[in-house]
mmCIF file as Biopython writes it, N, C-alpha, C and O atoms, coordinates in Angstrom:
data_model
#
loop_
_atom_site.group_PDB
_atom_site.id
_atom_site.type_symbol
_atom_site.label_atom_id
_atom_site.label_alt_id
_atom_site.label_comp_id
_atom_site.label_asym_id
_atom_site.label_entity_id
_atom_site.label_seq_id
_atom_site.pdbx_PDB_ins_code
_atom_site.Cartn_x
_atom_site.Cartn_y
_atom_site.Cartn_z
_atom_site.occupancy
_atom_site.B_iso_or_equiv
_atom_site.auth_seq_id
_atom_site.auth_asym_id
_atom_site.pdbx_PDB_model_num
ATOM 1   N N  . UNK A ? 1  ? -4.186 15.564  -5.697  1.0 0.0 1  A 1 
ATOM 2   C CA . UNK A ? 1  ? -3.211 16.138  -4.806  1.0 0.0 1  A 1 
ATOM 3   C C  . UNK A ? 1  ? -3.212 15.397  -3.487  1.0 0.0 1  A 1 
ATOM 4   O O  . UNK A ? 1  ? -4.252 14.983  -2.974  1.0 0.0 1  A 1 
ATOM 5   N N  . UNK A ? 2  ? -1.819 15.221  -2.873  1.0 0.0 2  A 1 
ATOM 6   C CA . UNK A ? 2  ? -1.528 14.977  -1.717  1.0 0.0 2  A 1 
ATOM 7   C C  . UNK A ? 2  ? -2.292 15.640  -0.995  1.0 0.0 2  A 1 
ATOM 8   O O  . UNK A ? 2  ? -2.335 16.744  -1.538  1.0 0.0 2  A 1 
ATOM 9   N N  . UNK A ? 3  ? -3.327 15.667  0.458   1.0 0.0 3  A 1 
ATOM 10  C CA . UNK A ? 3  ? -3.459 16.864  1.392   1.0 0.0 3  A 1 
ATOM 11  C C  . UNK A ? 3  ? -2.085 16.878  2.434   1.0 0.0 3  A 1 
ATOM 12  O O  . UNK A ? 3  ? -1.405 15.857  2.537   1.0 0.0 3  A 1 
ATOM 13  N N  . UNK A ? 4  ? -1.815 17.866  3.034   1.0 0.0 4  A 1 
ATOM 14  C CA . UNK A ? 4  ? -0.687 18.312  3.699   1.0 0.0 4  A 1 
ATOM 15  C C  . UNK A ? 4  ? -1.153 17.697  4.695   1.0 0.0 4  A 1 
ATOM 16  O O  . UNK A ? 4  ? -2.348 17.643  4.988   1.0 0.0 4  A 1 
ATOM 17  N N  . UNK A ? 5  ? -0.270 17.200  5.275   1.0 0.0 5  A 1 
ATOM 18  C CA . UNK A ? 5  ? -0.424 16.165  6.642   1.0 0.0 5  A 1 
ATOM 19  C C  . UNK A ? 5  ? -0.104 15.243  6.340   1.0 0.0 5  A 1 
ATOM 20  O O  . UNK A ? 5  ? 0.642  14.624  7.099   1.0 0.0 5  A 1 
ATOM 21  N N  . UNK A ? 6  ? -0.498 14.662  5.076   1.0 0.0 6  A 1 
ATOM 22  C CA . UNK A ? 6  ? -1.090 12.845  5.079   1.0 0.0 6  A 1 
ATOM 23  C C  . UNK A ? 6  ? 0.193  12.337  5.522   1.0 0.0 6  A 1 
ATOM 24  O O  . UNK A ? 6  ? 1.183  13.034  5.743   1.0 0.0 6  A 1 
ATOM 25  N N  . UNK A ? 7  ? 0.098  10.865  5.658   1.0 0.0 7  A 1 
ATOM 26  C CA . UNK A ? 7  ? 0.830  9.745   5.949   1.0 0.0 7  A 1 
ATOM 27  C C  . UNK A ? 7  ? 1.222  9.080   4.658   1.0 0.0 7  A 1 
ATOM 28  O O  . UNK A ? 7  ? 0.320  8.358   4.232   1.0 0.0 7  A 1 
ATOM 29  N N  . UNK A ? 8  ? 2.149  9.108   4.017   1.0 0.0 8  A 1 
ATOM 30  C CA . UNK A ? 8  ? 2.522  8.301   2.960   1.0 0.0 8  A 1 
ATOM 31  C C  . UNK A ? 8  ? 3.024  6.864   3.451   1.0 0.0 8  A 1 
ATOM 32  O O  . UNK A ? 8  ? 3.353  6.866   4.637   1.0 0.0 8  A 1 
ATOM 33  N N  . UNK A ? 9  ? 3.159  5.594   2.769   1.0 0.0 9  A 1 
ATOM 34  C CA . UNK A ? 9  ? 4.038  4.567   2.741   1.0 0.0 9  A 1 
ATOM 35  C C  . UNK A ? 9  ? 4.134  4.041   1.491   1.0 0.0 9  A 1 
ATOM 36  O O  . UNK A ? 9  ? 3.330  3.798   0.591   1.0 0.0 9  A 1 
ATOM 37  N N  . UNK A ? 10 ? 5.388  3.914   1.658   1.0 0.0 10 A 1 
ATOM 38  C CA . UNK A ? 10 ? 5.625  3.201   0.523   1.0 0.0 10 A 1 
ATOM 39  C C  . UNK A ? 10 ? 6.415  2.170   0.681   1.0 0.0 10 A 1 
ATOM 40  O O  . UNK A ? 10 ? 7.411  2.303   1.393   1.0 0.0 10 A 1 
ATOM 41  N N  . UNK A ? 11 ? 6.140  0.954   0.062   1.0 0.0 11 A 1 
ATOM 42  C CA . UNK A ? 11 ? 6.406  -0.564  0.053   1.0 0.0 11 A 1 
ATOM 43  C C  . UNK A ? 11 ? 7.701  -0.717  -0.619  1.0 0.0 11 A 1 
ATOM 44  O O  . UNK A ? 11 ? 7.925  -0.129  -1.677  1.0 0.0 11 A 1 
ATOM 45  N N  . UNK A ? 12 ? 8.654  -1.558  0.006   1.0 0.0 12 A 1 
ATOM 46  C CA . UNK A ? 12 ? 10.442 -1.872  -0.193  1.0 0.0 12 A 1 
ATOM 47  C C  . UNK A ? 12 ? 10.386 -2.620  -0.896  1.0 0.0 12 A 1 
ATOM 48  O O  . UNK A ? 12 ? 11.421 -2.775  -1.545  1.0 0.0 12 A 1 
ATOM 49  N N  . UNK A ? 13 ? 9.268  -3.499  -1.215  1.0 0.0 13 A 1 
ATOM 50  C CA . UNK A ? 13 ? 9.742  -4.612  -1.744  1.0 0.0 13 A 1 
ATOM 51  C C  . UNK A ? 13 ? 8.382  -4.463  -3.279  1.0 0.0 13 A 1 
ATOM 52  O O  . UNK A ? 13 ? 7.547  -3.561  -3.214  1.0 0.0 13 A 1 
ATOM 53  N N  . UNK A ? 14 ? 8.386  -5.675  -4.777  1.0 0.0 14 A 1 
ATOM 54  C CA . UNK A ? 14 ? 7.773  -5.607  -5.468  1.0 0.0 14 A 1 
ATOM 55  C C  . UNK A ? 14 ? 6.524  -6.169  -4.701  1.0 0.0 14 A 1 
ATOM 56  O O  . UNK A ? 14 ? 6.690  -6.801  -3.657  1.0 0.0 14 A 1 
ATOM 57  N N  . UNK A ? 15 ? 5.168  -5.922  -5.259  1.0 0.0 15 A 1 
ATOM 58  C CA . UNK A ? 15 ? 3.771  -6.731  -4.868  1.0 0.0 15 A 1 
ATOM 59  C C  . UNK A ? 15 ? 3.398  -7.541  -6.252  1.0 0.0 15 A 1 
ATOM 60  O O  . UNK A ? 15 ? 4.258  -7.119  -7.025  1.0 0.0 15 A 1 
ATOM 61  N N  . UNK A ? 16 ? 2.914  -8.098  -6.690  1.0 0.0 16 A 1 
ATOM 62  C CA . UNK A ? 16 ? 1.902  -8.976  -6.790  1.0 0.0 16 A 1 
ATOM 63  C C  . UNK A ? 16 ? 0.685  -8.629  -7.097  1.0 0.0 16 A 1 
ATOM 64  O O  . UNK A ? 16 ? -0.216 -9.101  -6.403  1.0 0.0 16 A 1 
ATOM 65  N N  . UNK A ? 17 ? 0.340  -7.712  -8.217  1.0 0.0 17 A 1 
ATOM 66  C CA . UNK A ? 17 ? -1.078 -7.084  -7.752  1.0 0.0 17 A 1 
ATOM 67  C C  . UNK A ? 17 ? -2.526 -7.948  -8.043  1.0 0.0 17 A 1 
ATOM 68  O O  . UNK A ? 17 ? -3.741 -7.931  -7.850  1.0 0.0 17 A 1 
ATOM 69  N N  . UNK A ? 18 ? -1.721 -8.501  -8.489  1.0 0.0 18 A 1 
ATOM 70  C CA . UNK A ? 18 ? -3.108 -10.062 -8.603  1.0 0.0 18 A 1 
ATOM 71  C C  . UNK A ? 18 ? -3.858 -10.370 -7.258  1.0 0.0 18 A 1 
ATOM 72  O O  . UNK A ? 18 ? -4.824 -11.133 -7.228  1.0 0.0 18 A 1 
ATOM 73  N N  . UNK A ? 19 ? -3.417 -9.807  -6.272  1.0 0.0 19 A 1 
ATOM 74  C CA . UNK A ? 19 ? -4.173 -10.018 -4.873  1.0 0.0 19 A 1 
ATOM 75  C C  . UNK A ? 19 ? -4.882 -9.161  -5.172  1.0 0.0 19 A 1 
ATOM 76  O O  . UNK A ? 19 ? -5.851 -9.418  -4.457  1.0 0.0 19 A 1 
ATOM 77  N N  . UNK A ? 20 ? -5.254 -7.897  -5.970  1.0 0.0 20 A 1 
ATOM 78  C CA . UNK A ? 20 ? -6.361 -7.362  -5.764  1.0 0.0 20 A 1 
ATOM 79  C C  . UNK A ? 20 ? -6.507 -6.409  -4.589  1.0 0.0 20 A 1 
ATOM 80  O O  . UNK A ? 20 ? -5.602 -6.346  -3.757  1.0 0.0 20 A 1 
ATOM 81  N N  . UNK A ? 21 ? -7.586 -5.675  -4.480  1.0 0.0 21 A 1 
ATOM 82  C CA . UNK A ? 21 ? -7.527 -4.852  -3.141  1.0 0.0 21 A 1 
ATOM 83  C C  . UNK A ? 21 ? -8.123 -5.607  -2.313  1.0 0.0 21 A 1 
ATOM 84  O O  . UNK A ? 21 ? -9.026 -4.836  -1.988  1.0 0.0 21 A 1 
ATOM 85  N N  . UNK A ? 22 ? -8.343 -6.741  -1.592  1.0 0.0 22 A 1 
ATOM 86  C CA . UNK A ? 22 ? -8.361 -7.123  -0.889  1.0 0.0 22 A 1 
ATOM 87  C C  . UNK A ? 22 ? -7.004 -7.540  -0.077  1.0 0.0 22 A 1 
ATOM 88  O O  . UNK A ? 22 ? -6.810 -7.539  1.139   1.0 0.0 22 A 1 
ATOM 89  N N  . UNK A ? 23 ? -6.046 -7.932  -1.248  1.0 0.0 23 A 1 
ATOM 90  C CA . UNK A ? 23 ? -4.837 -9.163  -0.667  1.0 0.0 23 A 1 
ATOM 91  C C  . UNK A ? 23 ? -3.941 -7.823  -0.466  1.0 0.0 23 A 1 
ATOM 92  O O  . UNK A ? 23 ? -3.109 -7.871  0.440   1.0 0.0 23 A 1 
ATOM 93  N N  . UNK A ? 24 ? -4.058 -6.386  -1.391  1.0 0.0 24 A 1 
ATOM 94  C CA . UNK A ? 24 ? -3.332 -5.449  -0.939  1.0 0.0 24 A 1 
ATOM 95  C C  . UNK A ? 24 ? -3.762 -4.708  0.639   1.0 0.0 24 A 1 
ATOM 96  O O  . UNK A ? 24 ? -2.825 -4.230  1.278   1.0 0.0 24 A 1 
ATOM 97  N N  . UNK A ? 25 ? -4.837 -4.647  1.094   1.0 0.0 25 A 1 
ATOM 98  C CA . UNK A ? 25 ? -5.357 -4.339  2.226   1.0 0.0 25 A 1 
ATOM 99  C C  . UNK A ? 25 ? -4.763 -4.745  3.512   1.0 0.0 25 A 1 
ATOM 100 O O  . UNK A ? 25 ? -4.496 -4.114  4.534   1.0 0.0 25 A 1 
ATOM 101 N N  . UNK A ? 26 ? -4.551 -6.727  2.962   1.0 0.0 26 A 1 
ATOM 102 C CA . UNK A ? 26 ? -4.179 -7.467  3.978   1.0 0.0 26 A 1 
ATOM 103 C C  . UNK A ? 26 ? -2.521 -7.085  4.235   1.0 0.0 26 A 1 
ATOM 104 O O  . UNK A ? 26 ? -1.994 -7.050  5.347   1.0 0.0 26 A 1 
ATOM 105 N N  . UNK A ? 27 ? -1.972 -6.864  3.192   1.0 0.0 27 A 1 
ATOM 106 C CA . UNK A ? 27 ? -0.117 -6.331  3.287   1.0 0.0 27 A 1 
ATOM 107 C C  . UNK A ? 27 ? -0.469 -5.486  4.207   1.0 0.0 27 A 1 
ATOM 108 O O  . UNK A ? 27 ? -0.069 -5.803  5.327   1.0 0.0 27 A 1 
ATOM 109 N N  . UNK A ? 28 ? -1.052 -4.559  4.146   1.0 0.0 28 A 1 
ATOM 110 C CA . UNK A ? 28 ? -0.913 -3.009  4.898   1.0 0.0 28 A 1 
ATOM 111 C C  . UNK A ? 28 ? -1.791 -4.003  6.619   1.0 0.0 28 A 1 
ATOM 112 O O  . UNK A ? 28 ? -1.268 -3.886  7.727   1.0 0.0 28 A 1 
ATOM 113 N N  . UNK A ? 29 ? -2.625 -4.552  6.473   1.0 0.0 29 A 1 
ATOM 114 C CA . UNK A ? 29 ? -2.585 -4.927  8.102   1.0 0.0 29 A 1 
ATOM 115 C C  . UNK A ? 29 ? -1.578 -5.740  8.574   1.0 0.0 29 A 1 
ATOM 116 O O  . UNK A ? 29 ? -1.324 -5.310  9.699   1.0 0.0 29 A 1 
ATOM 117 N N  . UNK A ? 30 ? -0.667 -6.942  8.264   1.0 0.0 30 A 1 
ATOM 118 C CA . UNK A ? 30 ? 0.438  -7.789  8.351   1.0 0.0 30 A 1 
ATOM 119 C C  . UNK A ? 30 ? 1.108  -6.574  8.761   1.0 0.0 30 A 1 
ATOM 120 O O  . UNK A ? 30 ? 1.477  -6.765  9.920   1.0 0.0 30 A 1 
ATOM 121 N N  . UNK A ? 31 ? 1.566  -5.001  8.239   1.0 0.0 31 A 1 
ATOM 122 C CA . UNK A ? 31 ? 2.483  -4.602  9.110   1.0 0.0 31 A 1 
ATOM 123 C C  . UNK A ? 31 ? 1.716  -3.621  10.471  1.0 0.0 31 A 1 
ATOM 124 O O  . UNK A ? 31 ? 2.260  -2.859  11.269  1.0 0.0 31 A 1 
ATOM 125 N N  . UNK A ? 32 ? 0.547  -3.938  10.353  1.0 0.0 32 A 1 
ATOM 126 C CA . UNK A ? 32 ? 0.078  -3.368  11.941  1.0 0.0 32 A 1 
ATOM 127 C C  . UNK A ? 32 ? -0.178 -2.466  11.746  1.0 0.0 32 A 1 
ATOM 128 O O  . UNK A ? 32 ? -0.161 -1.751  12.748  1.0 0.0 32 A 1 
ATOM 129 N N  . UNK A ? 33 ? -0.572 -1.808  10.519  1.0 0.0 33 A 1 
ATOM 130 C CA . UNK A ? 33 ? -1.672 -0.584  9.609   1.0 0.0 33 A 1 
ATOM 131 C C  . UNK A ? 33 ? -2.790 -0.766  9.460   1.0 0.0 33 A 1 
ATOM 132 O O  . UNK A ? 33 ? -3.204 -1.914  9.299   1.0 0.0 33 A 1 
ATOM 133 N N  . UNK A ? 34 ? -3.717 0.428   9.468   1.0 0.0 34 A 1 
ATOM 134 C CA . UNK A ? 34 ? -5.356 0.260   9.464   1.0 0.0 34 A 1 
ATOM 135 C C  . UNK A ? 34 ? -5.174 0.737   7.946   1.0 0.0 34 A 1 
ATOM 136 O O  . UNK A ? 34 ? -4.476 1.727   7.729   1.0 0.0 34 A 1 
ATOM 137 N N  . UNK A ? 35 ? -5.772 0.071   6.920   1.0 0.0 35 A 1 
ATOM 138 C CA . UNK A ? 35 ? -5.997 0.214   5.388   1.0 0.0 35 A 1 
ATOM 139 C C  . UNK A ? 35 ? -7.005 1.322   5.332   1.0 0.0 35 A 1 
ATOM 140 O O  . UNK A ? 35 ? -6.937 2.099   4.379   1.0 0.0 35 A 1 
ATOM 141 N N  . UNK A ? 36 ? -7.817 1.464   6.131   1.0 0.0 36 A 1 
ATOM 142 C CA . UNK A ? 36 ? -8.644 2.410   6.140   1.0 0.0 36 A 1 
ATOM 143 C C  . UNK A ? 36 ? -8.511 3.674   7.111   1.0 0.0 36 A 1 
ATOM 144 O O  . UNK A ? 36 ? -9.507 4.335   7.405   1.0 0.0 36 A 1 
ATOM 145 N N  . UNK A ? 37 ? -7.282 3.970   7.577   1.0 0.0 37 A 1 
ATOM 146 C CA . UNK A ? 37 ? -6.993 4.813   8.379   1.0 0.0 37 A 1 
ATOM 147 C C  . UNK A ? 37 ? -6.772 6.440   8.100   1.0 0.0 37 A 1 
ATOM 148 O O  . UNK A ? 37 ? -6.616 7.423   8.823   1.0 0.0 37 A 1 
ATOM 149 N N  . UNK A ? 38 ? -6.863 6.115   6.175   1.0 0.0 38 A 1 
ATOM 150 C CA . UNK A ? 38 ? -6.392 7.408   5.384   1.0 0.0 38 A 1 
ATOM 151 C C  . UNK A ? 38 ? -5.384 7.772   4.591   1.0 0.0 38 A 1 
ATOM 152 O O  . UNK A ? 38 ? -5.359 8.364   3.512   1.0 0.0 38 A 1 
ATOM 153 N N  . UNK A ? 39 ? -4.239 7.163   5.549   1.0 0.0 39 A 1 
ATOM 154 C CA . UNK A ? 39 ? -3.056 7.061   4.931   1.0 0.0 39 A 1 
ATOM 155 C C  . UNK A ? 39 ? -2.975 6.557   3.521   1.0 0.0 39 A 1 
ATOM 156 O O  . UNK A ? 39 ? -3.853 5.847   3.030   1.0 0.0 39 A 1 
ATOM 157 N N  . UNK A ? 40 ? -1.641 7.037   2.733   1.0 0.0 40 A 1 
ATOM 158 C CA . UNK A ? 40 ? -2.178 6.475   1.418   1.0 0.0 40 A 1 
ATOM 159 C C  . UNK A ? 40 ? -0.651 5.277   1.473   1.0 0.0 40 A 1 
ATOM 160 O O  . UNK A ? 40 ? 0.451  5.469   1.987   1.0 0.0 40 A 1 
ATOM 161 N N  . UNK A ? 41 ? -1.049 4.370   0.911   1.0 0.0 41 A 1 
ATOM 162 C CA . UNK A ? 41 ? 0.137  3.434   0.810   1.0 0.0 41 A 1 
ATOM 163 C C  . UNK A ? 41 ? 0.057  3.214   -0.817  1.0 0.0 41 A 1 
ATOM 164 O O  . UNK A ? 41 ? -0.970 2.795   -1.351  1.0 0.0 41 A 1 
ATOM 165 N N  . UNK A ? 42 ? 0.838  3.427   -1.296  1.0 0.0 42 A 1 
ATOM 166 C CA . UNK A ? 42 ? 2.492  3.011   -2.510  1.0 0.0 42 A 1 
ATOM 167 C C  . UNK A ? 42 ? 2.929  1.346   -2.896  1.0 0.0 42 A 1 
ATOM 168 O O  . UNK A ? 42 ? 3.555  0.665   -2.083  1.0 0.0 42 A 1 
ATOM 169 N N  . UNK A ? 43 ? 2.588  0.920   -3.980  1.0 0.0 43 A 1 
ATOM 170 C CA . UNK A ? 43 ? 2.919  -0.530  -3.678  1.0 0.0 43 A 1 
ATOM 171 C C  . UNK A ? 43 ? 3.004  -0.076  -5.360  1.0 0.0 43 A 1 
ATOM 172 O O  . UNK A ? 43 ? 2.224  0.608   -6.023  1.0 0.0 43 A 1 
ATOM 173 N N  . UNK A ? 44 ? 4.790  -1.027  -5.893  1.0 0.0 44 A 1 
ATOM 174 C CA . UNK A ? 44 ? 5.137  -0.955  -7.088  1.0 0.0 44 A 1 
ATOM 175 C C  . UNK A ? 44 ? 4.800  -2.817  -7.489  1.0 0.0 44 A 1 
ATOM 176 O O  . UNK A ? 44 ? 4.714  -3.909  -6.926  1.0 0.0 44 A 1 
ATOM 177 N N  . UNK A ? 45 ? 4.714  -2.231  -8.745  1.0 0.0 45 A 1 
ATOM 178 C CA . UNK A ? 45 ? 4.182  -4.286  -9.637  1.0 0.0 45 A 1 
ATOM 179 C C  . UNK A ? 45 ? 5.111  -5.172  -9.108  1.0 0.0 45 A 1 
ATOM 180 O O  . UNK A ? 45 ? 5.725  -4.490  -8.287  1.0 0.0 45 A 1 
ATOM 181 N N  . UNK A ? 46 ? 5.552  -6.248  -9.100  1.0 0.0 46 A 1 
ATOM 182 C CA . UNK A ? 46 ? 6.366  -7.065  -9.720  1.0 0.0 46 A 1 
ATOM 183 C C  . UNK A ? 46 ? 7.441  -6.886  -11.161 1.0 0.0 46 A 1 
ATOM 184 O O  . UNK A ? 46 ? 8.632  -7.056  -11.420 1.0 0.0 46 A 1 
ATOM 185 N N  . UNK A ? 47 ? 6.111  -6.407  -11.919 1.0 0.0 47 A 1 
ATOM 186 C CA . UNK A ? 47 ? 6.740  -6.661  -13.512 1.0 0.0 47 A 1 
ATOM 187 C C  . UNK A ? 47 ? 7.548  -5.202  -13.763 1.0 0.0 47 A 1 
ATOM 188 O O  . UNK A ? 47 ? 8.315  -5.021  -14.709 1.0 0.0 47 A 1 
ATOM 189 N N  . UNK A ? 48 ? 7.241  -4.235  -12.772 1.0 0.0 48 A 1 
ATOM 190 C CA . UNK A ? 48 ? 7.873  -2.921  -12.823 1.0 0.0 48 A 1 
ATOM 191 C C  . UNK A ? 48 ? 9.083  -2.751  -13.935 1.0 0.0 48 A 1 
ATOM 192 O O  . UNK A ? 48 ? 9.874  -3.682  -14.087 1.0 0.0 48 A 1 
ATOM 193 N N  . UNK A ? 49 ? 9.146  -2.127  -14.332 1.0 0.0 49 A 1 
ATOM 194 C CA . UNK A ? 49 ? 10.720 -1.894  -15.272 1.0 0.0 49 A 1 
ATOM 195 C C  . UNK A ? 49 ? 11.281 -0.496  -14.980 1.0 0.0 49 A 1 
ATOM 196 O O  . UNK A ? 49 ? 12.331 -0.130  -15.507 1.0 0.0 49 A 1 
#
């Protein structure tokens, strides 16, 4: 479950998940987000259908 409050984001564009959680970490700081701040961030494949 969501907790009530949280911060969602979710990503506009496809990722790449071959970066791994590292290279996904680095997306979420590039937009001036702490990865570890709580918030939960949303990132769909590439290969999505």
């Amino acid at each position: 479950m969501i907790p009530a409050g949280a911060k969602v984001y979710v990503a506009t564009r496809p990722v790449d998940f071959r970066k791994g959680p590292d290279g996904l970490a680095a997306l979420v700081r590039d937009t001036g987000a702490d990865p570890f701040s709580g918030a939960l961030y949303v990132f769909r494949a590439k290969r999505a259908q």
